[in-house]
MARTORGU-895199 format. One record per residue (C-alpha): z, x, y; residue in one letter; residue number from 1. Coordinates in pm, 1 decimal. Each point is the difference from the previous one (the first is absolute). Layout:
N
REC        up      east     north  r    k
REC         Z         X         Y  A  NUM
...
//
This chain:
144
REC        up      east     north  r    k
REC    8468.6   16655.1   14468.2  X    1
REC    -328.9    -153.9    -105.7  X    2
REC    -336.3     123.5     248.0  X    3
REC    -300.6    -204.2     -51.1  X    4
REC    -189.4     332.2      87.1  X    5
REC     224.0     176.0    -253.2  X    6
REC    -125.4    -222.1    -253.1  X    7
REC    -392.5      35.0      48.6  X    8
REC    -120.2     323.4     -75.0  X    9
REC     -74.1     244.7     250.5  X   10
REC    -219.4     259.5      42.4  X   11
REC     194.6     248.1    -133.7  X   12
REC     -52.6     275.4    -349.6  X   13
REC     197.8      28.9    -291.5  X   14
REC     -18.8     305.1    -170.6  X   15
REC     131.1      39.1    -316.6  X   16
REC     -21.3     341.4    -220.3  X   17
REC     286.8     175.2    -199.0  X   18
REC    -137.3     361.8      98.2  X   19
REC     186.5      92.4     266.9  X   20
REC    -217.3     306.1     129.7  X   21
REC    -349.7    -281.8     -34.3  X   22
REC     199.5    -236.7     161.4  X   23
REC     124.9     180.6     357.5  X   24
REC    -325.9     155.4       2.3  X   25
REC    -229.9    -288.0     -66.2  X   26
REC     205.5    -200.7     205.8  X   27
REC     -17.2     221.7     311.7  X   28
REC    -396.6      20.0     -62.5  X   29
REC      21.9    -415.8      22.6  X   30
REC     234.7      12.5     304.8  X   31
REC    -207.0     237.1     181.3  X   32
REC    -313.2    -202.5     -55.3  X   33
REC     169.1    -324.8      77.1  X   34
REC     295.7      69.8     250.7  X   35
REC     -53.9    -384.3      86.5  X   36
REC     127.8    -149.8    -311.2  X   37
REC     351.4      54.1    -107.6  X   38
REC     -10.2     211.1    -371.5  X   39
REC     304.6     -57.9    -246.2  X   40
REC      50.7     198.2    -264.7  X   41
REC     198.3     -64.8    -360.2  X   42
REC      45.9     273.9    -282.6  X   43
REC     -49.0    -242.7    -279.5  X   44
REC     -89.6    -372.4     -97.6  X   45
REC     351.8    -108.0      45.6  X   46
REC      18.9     135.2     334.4  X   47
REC    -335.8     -84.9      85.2  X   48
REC      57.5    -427.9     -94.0  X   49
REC     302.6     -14.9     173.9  X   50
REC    -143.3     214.3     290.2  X   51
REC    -274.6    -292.1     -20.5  X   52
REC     216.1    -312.9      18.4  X   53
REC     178.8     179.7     289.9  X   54
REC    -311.6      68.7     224.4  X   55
REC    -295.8    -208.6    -114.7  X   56
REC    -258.3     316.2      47.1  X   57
REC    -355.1    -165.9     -18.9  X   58
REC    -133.9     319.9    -203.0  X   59
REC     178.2     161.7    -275.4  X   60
REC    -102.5     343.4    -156.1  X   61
REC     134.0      81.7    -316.4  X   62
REC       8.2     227.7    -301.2  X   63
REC      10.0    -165.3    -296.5  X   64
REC     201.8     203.7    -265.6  X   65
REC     352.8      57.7     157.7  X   66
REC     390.0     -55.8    -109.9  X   67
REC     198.8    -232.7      43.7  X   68
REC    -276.7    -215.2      41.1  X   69
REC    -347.7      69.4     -64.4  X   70
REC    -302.6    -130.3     243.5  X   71
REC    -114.6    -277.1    -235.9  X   72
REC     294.8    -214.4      19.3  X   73
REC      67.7      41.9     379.4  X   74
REC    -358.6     -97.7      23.5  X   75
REC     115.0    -328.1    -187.3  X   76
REC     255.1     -62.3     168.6  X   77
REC    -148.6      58.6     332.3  X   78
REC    -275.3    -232.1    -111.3  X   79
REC     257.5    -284.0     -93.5  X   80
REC     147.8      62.1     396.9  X   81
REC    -369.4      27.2     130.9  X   82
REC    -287.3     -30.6    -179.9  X   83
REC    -205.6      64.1     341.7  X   84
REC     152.0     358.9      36.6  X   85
REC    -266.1     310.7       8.5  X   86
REC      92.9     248.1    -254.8  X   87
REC    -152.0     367.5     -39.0  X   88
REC      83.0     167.6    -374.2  X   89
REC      20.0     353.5     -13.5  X   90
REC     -12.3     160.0    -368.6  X   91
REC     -54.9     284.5    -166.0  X   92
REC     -56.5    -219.0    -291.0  X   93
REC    -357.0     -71.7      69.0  X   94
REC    -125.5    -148.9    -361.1  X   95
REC     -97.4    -316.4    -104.1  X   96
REC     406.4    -105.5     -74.1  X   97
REC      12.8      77.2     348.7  X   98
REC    -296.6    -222.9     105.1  X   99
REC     105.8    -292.3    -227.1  X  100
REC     335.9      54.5     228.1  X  101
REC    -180.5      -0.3     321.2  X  102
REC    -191.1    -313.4    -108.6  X  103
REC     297.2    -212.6    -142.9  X  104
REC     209.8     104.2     369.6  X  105
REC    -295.0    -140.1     179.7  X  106
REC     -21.3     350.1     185.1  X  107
REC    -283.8      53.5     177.3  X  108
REC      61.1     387.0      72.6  X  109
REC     120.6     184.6    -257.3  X  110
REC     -26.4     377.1      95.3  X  111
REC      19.5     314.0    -225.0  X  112
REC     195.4     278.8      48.1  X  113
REC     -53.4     240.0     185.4  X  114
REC     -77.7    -280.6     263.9  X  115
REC    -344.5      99.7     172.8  X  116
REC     139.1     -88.0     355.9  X  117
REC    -302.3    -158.0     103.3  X  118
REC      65.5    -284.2    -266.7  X  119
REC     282.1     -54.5     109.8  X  120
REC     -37.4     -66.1     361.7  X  121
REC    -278.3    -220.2     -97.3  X  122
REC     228.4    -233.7    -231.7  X  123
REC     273.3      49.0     257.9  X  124
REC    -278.1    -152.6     301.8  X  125
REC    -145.7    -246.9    -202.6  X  126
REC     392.2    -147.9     -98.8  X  127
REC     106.7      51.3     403.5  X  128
REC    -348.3    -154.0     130.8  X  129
REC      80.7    -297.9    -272.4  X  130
REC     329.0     -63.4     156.8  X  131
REC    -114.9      -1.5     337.7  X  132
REC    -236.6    -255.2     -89.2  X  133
REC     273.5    -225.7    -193.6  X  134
REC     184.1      55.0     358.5  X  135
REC    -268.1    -118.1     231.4  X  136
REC     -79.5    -285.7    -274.3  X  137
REC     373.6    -110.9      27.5  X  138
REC      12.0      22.2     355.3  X  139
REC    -318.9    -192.6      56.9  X  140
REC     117.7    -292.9    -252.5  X  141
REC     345.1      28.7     175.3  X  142
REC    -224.9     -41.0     385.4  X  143
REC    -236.9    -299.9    -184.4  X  144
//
């Protein structure tokens, strides 16, 4: 059944790595920092698109080289869904390839590995305060 507030995205995370051990234990660092916001998590870029589509996170955090499907193209094709999506890159790839990457994605975060958690939760408040603000915005022009 279609939801009008299914379809707008929500203040939600995405996040999307293919190391299973960085993955639980990053994510449990995010969900005790943000108990709040609802944190999904996908093992690959497969997972992680139709994991996307299914929720409509407003932040997605994602590795870039995985199987399946690697970061890059779910980046694309979240971009084709919703261009106005916040997206953190995590790497361990952190040359200029990588940069070129983060540039043509039109990712403002792009994070190496090992993630200095402070960075993080930066990118991650800056993305969540963003939201908020597209929130108030909406409700405000929905008020007007």
């Amino acid at each position: 059944m279609f939801s009008p507030l299914r379809s707008a995205n929500k203040t939600a995370i995405l996040y999307v790595e293919d190391d299973e051990i960085s993955r639980k234990s990053l994510g449990l660092i995010i969900k005790r920092r943000y108990p709040e916001v609802p944190l999904f998590w996908a093992a690959n870029g497969k997972e992680g698109l139709d994991m996307f589509m299914l929720e409509k996170p407003a932040l997605v955090i994602t590795d870039i080289i995985m199987p399946v499907m690697d970061g890059i193209e779910m980046i694309q094709k979240i971009r084709e869904i919703n261009p106005d999506t916040c997206i953190i890159v995590t790497s361990a790839s952190c040359d200029v390839v990588s940069f070129t990457h983060r540039v043509e994605l039109d990712s403002r975060f792009y994070l190496c590995k090992p993630i200095d958690i402070s960075k993080l939760f930066a990118a991650i408040d800056e993305c969540l305060a963003v939201q908020d603000m597209a929130k108030e915005e909406g409700c405000s022009a929905l008020a007007g």
